[in-house]
C-alpha positions in Angstrom: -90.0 -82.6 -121.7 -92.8 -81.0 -119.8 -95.8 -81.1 -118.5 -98.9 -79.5 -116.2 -100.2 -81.4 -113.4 -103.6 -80.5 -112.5 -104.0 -81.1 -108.7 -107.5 -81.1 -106.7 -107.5 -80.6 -102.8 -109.3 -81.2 -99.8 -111.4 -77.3 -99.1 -109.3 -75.2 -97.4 -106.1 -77.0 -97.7 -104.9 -74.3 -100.3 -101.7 -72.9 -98.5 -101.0 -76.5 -96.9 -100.6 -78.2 -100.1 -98.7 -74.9 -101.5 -95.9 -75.0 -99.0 -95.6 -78.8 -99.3 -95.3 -78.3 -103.1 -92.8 -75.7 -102.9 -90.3 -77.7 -100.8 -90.9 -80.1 -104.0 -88.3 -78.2 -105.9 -86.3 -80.1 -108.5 -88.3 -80.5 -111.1 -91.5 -77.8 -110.5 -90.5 -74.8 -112.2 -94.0 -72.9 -111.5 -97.2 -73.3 -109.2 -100.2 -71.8 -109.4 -103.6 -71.7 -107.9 -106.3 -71.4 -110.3 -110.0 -71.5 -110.8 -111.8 -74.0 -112.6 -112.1 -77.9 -112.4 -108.2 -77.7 -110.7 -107.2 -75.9 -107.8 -103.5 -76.3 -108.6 -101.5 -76.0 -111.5 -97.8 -77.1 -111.8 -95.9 -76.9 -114.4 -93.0 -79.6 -114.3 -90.0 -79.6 -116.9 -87.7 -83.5 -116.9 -88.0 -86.9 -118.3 -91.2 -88.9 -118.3 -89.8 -90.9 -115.6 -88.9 -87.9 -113.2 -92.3 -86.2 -114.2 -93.8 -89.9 -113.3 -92.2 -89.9 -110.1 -92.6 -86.4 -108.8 -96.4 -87.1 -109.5 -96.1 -89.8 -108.0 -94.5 -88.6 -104.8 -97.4 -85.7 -105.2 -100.0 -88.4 -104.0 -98.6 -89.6 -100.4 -99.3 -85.3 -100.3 -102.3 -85.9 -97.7 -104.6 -82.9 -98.7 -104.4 -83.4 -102.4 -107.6 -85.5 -104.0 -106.3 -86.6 -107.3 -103.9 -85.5 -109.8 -104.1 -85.2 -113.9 -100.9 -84.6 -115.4 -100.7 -83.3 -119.6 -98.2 -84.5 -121.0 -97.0 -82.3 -123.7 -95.9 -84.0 -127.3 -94.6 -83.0 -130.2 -96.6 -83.1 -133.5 -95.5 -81.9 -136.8 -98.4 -79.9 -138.3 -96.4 -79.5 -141.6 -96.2 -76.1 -140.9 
């Protein structure tokens, strides 16, 4: 399964919240800062429960504001 974690930060905390993401390694498999209503993106691969936790564990990150995570699904379009 995967999924991207949007992830808004305290101003300035950019590299800080980078390098404490990047030590976050099991299930992150990209990170990347972007513009727009996120300041990070992460894209996570696992099970819902690791995906649950490593979101979890983003939170006790102290420079990161709040977190929304897309879950991807899978939908038959009939195609």
């Amino acid at each position: 399964m995967q999924a991207l974690c949007l992830i808004n930060i305290k101003p300035g905390k950019t590299d800080r919240v980078l390098e404490a993401l990047r030590k976050k390694r099991k299930l992150l498999k990209e990170i990347m800062p972007v513009t727009g209503r996120a300041d990070i993106c992460v894209l996570l691969h696992g099970s819902i429960d690791e995906i649950n936790n490593m979101v979890i564990d983003f939170k006790k990150i102290k420079d990161i504001v709040s977190t929304e995570t897309l879950i991807e699904v899978e939908v038959n379009m009939g195609w």
